[in-house]
C-alpha positions as CSV (number, residue, x, y, z in Angstrom):
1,X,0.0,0.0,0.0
2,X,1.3,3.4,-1.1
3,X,2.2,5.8,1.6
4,X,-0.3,8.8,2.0
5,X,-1.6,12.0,4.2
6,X,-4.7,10.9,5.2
7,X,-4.6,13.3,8.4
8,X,-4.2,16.2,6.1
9,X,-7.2,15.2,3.3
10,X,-10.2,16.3,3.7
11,X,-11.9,13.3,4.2
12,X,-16.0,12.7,4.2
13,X,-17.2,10.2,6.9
14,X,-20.5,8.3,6.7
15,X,-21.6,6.9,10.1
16,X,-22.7,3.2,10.0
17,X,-25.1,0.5,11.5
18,X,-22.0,-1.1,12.3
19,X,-21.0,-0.2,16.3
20,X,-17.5,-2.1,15.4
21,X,-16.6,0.5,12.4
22,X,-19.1,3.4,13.2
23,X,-17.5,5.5,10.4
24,X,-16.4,4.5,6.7
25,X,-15.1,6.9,3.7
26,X,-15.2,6.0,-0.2
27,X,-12.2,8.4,-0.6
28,X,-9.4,8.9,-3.8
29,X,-10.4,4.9,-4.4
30,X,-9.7,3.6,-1.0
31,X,-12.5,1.9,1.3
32,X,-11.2,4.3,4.9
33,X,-13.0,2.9,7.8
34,X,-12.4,3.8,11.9
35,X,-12.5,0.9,14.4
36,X,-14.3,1.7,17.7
37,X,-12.0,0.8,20.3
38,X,-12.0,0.2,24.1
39,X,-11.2,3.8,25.0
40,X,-9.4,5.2,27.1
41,X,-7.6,1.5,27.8
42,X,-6.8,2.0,24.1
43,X,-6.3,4.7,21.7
44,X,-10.8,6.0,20.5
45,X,-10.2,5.0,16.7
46,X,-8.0,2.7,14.7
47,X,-7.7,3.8,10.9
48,X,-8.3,1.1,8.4
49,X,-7.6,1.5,4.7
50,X,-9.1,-1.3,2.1
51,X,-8.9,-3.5,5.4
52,X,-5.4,-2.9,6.3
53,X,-4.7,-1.6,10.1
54,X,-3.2,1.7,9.5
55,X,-3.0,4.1,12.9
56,X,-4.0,4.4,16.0
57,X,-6.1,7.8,16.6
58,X,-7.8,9.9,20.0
59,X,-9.0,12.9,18.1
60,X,-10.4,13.2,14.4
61,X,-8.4,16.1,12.5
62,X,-11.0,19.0,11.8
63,X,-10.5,19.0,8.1
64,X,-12.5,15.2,8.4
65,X,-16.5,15.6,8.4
66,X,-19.1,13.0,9.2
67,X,-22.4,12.7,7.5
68,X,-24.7,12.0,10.5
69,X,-27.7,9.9,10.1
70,X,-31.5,10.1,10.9
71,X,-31.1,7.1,13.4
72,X,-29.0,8.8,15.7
73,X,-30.9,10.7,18.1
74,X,-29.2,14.0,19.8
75,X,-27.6,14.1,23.0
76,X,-29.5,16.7,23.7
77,X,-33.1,15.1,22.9
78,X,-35.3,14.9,26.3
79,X,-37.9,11.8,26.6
80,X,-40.8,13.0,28.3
């Protein structure tokens, strides 16, 4: 696998139905997923590119942005 930037692209998240791999990018013709991990024992996310183990990350870089779903419900939603 070519090395490449992926902290620096700007890269376009969907969420998922899967709580393993809760994000996943179609990006420059790589399948990009984060892995959910047992945070804080381990690092929050490992990055995955066409399957391979990549990095180990805590924060997501600010240039990334993740297309939220209708099927998450806000933090901030009250049941009454």
């Amino acid at each position: 696998m070519k090395s490449k930037d992926y902290l620096s692209e700007n890269i376009r998240w969907k969420e998922t139905s899967n709580p393993n791999f809760p994000l996943r990018s179609a990006h420059g013709g790589d399948d990009l997923r984060l892995r959910l991990n047992d945070f804080p024992a381990e690092s929050l996310y490992t990055f995955f590119v066409n399957g391979e183990e990549v990095f180990d990350i805590d924060d997501l870089p600010a240039n990334w942005t993740i297309k939220r779903t209708e099927q998450f419900v806000s933090v901030n939603s009250h049941a009454d």
